[in-house]
N, C-alpha and C positions, 0 to 999 in steps of 0.2 A: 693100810686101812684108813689112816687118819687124813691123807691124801688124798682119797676117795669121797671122806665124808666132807673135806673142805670144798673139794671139786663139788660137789653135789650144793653145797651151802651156797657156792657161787653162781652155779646154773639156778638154782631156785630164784636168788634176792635179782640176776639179768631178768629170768622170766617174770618176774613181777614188774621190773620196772619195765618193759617192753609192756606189758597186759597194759598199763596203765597210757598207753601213748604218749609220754611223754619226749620233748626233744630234748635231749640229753648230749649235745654236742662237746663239751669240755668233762674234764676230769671234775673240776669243781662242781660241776650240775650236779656230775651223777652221785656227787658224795654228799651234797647238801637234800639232795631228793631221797638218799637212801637215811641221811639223820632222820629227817621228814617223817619217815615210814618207819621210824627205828628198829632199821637195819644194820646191821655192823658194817662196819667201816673201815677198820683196820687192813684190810686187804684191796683198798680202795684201787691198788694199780692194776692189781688181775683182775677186780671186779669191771672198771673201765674196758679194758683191754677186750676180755669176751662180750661186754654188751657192743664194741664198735666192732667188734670179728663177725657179731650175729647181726648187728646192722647191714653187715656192705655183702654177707655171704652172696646173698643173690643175685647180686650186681657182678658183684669181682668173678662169680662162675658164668654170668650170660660176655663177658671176654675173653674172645679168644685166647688162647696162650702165648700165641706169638704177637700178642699185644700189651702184655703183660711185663712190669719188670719185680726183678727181687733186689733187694739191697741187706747185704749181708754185713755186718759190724766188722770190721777189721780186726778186733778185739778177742774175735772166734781164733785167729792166727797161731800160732806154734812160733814164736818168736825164734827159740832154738833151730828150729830147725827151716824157717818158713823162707821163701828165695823171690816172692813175689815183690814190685818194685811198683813204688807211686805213682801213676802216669796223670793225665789230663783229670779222666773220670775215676779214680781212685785206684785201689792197686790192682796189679795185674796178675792175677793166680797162673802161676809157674806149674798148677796140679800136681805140687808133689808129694800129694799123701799124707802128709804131716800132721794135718788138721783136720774138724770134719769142715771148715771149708769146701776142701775137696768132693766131697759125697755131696752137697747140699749144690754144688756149681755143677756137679754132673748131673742131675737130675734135673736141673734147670734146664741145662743146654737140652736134654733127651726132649723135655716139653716143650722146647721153645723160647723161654724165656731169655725178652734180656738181662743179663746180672750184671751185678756193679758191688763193688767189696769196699766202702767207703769209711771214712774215720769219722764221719757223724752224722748227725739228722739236718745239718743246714747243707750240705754236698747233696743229700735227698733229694730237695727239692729245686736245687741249680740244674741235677741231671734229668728230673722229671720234665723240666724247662724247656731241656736239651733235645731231649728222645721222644717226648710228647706221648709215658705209657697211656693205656685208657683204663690201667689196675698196674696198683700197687702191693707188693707183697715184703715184708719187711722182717728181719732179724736182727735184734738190740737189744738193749736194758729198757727197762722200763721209761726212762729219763730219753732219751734220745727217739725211742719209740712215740713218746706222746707231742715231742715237736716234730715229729715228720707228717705224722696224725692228722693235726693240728691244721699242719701248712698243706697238705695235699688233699685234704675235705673239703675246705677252704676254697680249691682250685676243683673243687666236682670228682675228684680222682679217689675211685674207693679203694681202701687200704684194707690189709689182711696180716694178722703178725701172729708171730708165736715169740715169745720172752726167751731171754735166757737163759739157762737154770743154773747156773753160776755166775754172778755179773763180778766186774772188778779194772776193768779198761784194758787185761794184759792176760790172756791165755784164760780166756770164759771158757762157756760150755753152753750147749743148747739139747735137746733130744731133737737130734737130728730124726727122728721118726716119726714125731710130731710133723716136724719141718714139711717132709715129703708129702706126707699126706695130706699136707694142707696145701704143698703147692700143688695137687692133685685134683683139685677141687675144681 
């Protein structure tokens, strides 16, 4: 429940700052427009995070899917058990089940997307470079999510993330069901 009413706290203080048109492109805007308004602030990265997810929604759904790429945090990994190895564009999932890597690269591939399982937000934007997606969909920490953010808005490339929900650089965790449905979009 308490989940719900912060979710809810979050949707409200985006829809306000959207009602207000404001351009809100960095994290610092939107934390100095939500003082502004005094709003809380404490959750300033998921507050970020959904107002650029309800920014680009309409954008990142009129691209096709097979135009589309995902870039999944290496960090998602199963280190014990994981067999994938580093290649050019970041590592190369071996699909062995281990992780929910696996489920989130399957559902990719079903859709069309390209994927790339990389160790950071600066590899993001060498491989957007590379592949030329026309949408970005992303899985990270908050930290690595807002330089890839950052750098692919930058370049007109709308982006789409859903956070971690365990961060820590070494066997995270994501709700991969979140995940889906938003690469569903």
């Amino acid at each position: 429940m308490l989940f719900r009413s912060f979710s809810m706290s979050i949707e409200r203080d985006v829809r306000r700052l959207i009602e207000l048109g404001i351009d809100l492109g960095t994290k610092d805007a939107v934390k100095s427009t939500l003082e502004a308004l005094g709003a809380e602030t404490d959750y300033i990265e998921e507050i970020y995070l959904a107002f650029k997810n309800h920014l680009n929604q309409k954008e990142f759904a009129a691209v096709p899917t097979n135009q589309r790429a995902v870039f999944i945090s290496h960090c998602l990994r199963n280190i014990a058990v994981c067999k994938a190895e580093m290649g050019e564009d970041g590592y190369v999932c071996k699909r062995c089940g281990g992780c929910d890597i696996d489920k989130i690269v399957g559902e990719a591939e079903r859709l069309g997307y390209m994927f790339f399982i990389v160790p950071g937000g600066s590899m993001v934007f060498k491989l957007a470079e590379k592949y030329k997606p026309k949408a970005c969909f992303g899985v990270a920490c908050y930290f690595e999510l807002e330089e890839a953010i950052s750098k692919l808005t930058r370049a007109g490339i709308p982006i789409r993330a859903v956070p971690l929900s365990k961060t820590g650089c070494v066997n995270t965790k994501v709700d991969v069901e979140r995940v889906i449905k938003a690469l569903n979009i």
